[in-house]
N, C-alpha and C positions, 0 to 999 in steps of 0.2 A: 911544118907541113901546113898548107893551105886549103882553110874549108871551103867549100863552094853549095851554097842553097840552090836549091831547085826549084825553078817558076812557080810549083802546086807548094811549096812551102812555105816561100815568101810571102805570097798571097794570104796564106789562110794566119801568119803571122800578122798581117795586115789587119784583116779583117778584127782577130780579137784585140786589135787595140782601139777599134773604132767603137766595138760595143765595150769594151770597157770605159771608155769617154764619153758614149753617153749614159751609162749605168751612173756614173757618177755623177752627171748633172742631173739624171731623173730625180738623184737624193737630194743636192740640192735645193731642187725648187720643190721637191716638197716639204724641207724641212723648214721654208720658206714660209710657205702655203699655210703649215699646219701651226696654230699656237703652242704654249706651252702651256702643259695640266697644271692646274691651278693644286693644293696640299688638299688632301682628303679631310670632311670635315668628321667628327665624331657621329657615328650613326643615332637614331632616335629609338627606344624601343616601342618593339610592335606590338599594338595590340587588337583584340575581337569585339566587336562590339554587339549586344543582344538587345531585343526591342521587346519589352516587356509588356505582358497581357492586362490589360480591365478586369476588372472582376471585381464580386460582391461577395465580404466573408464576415465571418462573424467574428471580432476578437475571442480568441481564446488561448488558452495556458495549458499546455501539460506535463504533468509531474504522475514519477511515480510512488506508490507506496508496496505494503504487503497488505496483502489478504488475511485477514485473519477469522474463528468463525465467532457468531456475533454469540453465542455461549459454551465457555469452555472452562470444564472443573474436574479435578480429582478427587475423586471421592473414597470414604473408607470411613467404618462402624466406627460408632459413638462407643461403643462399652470393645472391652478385649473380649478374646476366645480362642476357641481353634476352627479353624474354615473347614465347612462340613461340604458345603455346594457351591459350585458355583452355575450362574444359570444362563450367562450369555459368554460368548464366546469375542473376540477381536474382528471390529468389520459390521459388527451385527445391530443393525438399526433398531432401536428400544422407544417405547412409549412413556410419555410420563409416568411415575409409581411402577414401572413394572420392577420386579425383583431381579436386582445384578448377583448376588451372594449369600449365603445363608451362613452362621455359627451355629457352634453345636449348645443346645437349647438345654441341658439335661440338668444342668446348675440353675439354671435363670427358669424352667418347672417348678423345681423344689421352693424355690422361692415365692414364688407366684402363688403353688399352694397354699404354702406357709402364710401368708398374709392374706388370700381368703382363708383362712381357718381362723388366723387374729381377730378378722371382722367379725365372722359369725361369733366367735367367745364373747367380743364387745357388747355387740347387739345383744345378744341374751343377758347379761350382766345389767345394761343399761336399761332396759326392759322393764326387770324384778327391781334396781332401786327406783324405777319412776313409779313403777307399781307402789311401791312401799312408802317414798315420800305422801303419793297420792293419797293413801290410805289411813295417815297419819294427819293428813293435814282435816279429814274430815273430823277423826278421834279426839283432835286437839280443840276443833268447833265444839264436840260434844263435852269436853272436857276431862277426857278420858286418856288423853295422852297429853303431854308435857310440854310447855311451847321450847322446850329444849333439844326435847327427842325429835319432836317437828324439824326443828330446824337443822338436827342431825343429819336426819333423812331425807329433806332436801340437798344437800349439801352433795352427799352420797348420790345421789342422784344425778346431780352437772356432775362429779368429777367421772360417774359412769360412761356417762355424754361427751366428754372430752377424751375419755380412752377410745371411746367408738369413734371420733376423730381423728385420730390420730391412727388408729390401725387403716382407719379407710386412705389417710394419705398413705402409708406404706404399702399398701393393695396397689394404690396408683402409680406407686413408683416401681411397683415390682412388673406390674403393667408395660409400664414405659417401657425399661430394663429389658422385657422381653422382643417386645416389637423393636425394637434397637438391632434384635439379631438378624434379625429380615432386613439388608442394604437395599433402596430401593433407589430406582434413577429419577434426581429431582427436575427434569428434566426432559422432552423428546429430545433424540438425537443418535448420533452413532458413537459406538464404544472403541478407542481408540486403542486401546491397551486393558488387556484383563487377565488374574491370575491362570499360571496353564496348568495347575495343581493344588488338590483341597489337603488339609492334614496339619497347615502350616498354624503356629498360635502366632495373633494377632493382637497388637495392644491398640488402645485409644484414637483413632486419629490418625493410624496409618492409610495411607494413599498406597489402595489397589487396584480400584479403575479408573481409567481417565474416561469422558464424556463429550464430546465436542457435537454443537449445534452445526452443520454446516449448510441447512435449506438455505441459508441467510448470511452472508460473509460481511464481516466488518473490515473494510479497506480504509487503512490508517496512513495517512499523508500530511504533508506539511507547503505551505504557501507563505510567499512572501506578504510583509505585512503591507504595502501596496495594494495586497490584490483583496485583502480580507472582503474591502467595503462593498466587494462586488460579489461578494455569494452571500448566497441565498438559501438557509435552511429549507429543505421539501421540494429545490431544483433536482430537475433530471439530467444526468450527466452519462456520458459515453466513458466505459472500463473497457479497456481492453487485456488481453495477457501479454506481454513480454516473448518476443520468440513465438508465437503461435498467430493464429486465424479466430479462435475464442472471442466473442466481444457479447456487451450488451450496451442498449441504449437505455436502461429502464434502472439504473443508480439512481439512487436520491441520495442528496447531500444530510445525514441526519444532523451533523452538529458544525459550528465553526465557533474553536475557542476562543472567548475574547482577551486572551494573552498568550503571549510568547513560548517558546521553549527556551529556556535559560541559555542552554549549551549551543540552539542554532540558530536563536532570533528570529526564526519563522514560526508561522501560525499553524496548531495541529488543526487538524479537518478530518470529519469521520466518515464516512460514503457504504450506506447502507447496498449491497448485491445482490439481488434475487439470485438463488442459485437449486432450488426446486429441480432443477433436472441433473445435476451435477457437473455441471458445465466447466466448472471454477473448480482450481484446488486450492484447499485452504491452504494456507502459512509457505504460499509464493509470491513473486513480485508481480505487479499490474500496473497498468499505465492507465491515467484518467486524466479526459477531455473536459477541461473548466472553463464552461463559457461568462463571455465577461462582459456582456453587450449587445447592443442591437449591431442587425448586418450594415457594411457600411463600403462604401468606396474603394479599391486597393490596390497591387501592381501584381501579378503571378512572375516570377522570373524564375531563372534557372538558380542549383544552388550553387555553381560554381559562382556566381556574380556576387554572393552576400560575404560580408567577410564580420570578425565578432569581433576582431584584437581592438580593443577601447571603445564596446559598444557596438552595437548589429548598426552597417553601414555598407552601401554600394560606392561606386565609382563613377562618374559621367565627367565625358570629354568637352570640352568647352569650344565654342568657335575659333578661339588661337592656338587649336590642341593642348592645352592643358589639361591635367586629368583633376577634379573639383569630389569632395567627398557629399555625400549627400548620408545625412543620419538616417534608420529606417527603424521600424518598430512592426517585428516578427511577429505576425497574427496565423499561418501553419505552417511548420515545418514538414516537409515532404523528401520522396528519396530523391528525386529530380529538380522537381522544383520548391518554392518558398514562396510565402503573399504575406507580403507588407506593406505597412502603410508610410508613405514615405512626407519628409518634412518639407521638401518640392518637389515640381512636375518631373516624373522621368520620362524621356526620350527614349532614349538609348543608355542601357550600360556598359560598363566594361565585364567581359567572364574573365575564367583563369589566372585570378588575382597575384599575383607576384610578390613575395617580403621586399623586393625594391621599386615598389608601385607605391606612391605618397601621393600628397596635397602638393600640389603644382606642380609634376613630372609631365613634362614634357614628352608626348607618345607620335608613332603614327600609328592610323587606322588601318589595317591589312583589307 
C-alpha cells in the first residue's frame, strides 16, 4: 500500500528540520566562542579579622587561694573533770577571757583549802621558831644560853621558813588547779563548735571548743617565682569571691615568703581581709588581683582572638596573606575581652582561632 503526506504535514516536517539545523550550529559556535574551565584550584581558608583597642592597664596577675580566719584554735581544760557548764553556745560571738565551760570544782576546793590551811600551820610554826632563835640569840650575848643551843634554834628557825615556802607554792598550785576549771576564750571571736551537753568526764587536753577569728581572714595563695620581686609587703590588693558579686579593695599583702613550696615551686603569699561586716566566709576559695607595675600601653581585643597552646599568642595576616604569630603577654583576662601587651604593632587580628590555623597558613580575609 502506498502512503501519501499531506501538504500541512510535509511542511511542518520541513520546518523541524530547519530548527534542528540551526539548533545545532547555535551549539556550535558557541562551543567555539566559549574556552574551556581551567581545573579547580584548592580553596584557601577563611578567616575574620578584629582591630583591636588602645588602652592603658596596669600589669597584673590573678590567682586564687582560700580564705582562712587569721585566728583559729581548739581549745579544752588544762587539768580533767567532769563538765559541769557550759556557757556559750555554737555561732555565739565571745570576748576575750570570757568563760566557754566550767568543771565541777568540788575536788579542786577541798584542795585549795587544804593548802591555805598548810600555809596558816607554816606561818604560825615559822613565827614561834624565829621568835625562839631570836630570843636565844640575845641569851647567848648575855651568856646564858649556849652558842650551841643558838645555833639550834636558828637553824629551826630557816627550816620553819622553808616549810612556810613550800606550803605557799602548794596554795599556788592548788590556786592554779582551780582557775584551770574556768575554760576561758584566749581569744575574741566566734565559737564554731561547742559541747551540746554537761555531765561528760573530761581528761587533759581534750578539744571541746573550736574558736575562730573571722573580723580578719587570712587568704593563703601561691605566685610564681617571677613574680615574687614585684610585691610588696603592706600593698593593697583587690579579693574577690569565686562565684559571687562579694569583693573588696582594701587587702593588704601581709607576708611574701622568701622560698618556695617544695611540692609546687611557687611562692606562698599571705593577704590579710577586712572582714568586720562579714562579707567573706571563712575556709572558701577567693580570687586576688596582684598588681605588678605601673600603668602602661596595651591592645583590648576579643578573647576569641588569644590563643595559650605554647604561650598566650594572637595571629596577624600579613600583606601576601599569610597568617604571622605575634607572642602577647596577658595583663586582664576578661569574659569578652583580653588586654595584652603585645611583642609588635597589632593591626588587625585573626578571631575564632582553628587547631589548623599555624605560622605561614595561607588564609583569605571574609
Amino acid at each position: 500500500m502506498k502512503l501519501f503526506r499531506t501538504p500541512l504535514v510535509a511542511g511542518l516536517a520541513a520546518v523541524g528540520m530547519v530548527a534542528a539545523s540551526l539548533s545545532l550550529s547555535g551549539c556550535r559556535a558557541d562551543a567555539a566562542q566559549t574556552p574551556a574551565t581551567p581545573a579547580a584550584t584548592p580553596g584557601l581558608q577563611s578567616v575574620t579579622l578584629a582591630a583591636p583597642r588602645a588602652v592603658r592597664s596596669t600589669p597584673r596577675e590573678e590567682v586564687t587561694g582560700t580564705l582562712f580566719p587569721s585566728q583559729a584554735l581548739q581549745v579544752g581544760f588544762e587539768v580533767g573533770g567532769r563538765l559541769e557548764k557550759v556557757r556559750v553556745k555554737k555561732g555565739q560571738t565571745v570576748q576575750e577571757g570570757q568563760t566557754l565551760g566550767q568543771l565541777n570544782p568540788e575536788i579542786s576546793d577541798a584542795q585549795l583549802a587544804q593548802a591555805q590551811a598548810s600555809v596558816a600551820a607554816a606561818e604560825v610554826s615559822a613565827a614561834m621558831a624565829t621568835d625562839v632563835a631570836e630570843r636565844n640569840a640575845k641569851l647567848q650575848q648575855q651568856g646564858n644560853v649556849s652558842d650551841l643551843q643558838n645555833r639550834t634554834s636558828s637553824t629551826q628557825a630557816r627550816q620553819a621558813e622553808a616549810q612556810l615556802l613550800a606550803a605557799r607554792a602548794q596554795l599556788a598550785q592548788a590556786q592554779a588547779g582551780r582557775r584551770r576549771h574556768d575554760l576561758k576564750a584566749p581569744f575574741a571571736g566566734t565559737v564554731t563548735d561547742a559541747p551540746e551537753q554537761v555531765g561528760a568526764i573530761v581528761g587533759p587536753g581534750v578539744a571541746l571548743f573550736s574558736l575562730e577569728n573571722v573580723g580578719t581572714l587570712l587568704l593563703k595563695t601561691t605566685v610564681a617565682e617571677s613574680t615574687r620581686a614585684r610585691l610588696k609587703p603592706g600593698t593593697r590588693v583587690r579579693v574577690e569571691v569565686i562565684g559571687g558579686s562579694t569583693f573588696t579593695d582594701e587587702a593588704v599583702i601581709r607576708t611574701v615568703i622568701p622560698s618556695a613550696d617544695p611540692a609546687t615551686r611557687r611562692i606562698p603569699v599571705d593577704i590579710l581581709v577586712p572582714n568586720k561586716d562579714g562579707r567573706f566566709v571563712a575556709n572558701t576559695l577567693a580570687r586576688v588581683v596582684l598588681p605588678l607595675g605601673e600603668a602602661e600601653e596595651a591592645h583590648a581585643l576579643p578573647t576569641s582572638a588569644l590563643s595559650s597552646s605554647g604561650g598566650d599568642h594572637v595571629f596577624v595576616v600579613t600583606p601576601s596573606g599569610e597568617v604571622r604569630r605575634v607572642d602577647v603577654q596577658v595583663l586582664e583576662r576578661g569574659v569578652r575581652e583580653v588586654v595584652v601587651k603585645a611583642a609588635a604593632p597589632l593591626d588587625k587580628v585573626v578571631e575564632y582561632l582553628t587547631p589548623s590555623l599555624a605560622e605561614g597558613t595561607r588564609v583569605s580575609v571574609k
